[in-house]
C-alpha positions as a printed NumPy array, in Angstrom:
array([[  2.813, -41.283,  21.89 ],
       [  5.989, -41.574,  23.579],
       [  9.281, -42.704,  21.83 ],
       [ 12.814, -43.308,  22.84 ],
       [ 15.741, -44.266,  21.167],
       [ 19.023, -46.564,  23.059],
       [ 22.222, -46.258,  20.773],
       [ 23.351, -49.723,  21.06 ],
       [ 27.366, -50.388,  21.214],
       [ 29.227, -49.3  ,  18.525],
       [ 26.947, -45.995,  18.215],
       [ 25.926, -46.444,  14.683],
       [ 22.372, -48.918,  15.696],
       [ 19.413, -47.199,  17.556],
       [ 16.63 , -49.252,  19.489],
       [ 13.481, -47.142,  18.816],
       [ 10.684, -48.184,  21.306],
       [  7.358, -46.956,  20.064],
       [  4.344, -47.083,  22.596],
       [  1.104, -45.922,  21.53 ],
       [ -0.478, -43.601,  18.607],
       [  1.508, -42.035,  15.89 ],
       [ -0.875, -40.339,  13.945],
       [ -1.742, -36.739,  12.65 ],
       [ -1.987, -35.   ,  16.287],
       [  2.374, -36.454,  16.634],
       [  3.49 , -37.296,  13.375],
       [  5.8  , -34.496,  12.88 ],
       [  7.856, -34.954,  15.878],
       [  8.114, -38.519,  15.092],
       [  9.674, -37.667,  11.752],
       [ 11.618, -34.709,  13.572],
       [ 13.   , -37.639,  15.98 ],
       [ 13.994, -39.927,  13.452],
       [ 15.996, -37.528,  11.42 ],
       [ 17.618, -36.551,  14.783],
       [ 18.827, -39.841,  14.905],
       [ 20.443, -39.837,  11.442],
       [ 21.986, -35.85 ,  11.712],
       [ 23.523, -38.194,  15.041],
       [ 25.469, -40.513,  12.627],
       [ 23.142, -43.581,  13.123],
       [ 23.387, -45.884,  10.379],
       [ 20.661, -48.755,  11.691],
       [ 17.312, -48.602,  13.505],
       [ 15.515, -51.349,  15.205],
       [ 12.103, -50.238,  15.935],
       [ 10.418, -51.905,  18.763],
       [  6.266, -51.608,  18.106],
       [  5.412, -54.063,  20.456],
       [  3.305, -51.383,  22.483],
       [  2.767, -49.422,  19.11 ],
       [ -1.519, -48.838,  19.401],
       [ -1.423, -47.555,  15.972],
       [  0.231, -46.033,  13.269],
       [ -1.274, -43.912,  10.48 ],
       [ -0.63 , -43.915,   6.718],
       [  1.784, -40.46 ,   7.562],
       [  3.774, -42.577,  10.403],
       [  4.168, -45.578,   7.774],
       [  5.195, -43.204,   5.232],
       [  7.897, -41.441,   7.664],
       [  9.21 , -45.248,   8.303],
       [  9.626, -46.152,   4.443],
       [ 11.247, -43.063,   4.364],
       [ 13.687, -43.952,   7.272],
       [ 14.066, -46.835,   5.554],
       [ 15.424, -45.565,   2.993],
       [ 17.766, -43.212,   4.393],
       [ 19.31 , -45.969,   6.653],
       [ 19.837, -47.964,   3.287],
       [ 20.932, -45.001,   1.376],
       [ 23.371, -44.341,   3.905],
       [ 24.569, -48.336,   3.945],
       [ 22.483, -49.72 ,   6.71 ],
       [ 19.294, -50.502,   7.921],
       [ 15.94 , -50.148,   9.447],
       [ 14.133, -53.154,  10.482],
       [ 10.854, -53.686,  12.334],
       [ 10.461, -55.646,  15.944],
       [  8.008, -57.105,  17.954],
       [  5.151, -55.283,  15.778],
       [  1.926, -55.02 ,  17.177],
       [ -1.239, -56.473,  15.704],
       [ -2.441, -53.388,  13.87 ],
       [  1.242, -52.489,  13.029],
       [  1.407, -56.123,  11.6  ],
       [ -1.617, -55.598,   9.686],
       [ -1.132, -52.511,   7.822],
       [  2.23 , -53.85 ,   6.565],
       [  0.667, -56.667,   4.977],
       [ -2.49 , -55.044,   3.749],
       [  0.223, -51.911,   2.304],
       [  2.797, -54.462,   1.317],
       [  5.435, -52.838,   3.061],
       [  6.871, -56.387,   4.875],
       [  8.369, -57.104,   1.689],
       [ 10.514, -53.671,   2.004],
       [ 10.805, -53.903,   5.106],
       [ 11.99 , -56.736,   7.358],
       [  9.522, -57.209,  10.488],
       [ 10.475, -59.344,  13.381],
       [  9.251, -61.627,  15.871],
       [ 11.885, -60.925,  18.491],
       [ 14.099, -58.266,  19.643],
       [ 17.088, -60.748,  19.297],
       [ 16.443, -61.254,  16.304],
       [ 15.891, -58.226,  14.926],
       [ 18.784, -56.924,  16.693],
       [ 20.921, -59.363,  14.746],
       [ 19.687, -58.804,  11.451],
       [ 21.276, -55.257,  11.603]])
């Protein structure tokens, strides 16, 4: 799994691009990367799962949880581009009515 995060203008809103697993075998550092970003004083995440292979019940659970630190803290975390399976498990879970999941980049971008 490789991740990367762009701090947009402004330096409070993070584009996360996610490309391939995040499961057992990674999903420590993935949590470990997200809270980076937050100790770094961003306030909004976009995550990009466009190339996003899967994601496991831990890596969902560390993204409600980013979720709600980014509200907790007065912004937001917002889903773009979601793969298939990504797309999947937040219907079957429910979580796309917590959390906002986009078609586009734009417009995810804009709704943060």
């Amino acid at each position: 799994m490789a991740w990367e995060a762009e701090v947009l203008e402004g330096g409070h809103t993070a584009l996360v691009r996610l490309e391939g697993v995040v499961d057992s075998t990674n999903v420590e550092d993935f949590f470990a990367f997200i809270n980076s970003l937050f100790k770094k004083g961003i306030k909004n995440m976009v995550l990009d799962m466009e190339n996003t292979s899967y994601l496991s019940s831990g890596g969902l659970s560390v993204i409600v949880d980013a979720f709600k630190k980014a509200e907790k803290g007065g912004g937001k975390l917002v889903i773009a581009r979601a793969s298939e399976m990504v797309a999947d498990l937040f219907k079957v879970v429910q979580a796309e009515r917590i959390i906002p999941l986009f078609p586009t980049l734009e417009e995810a971008l804009q709704a943060v």
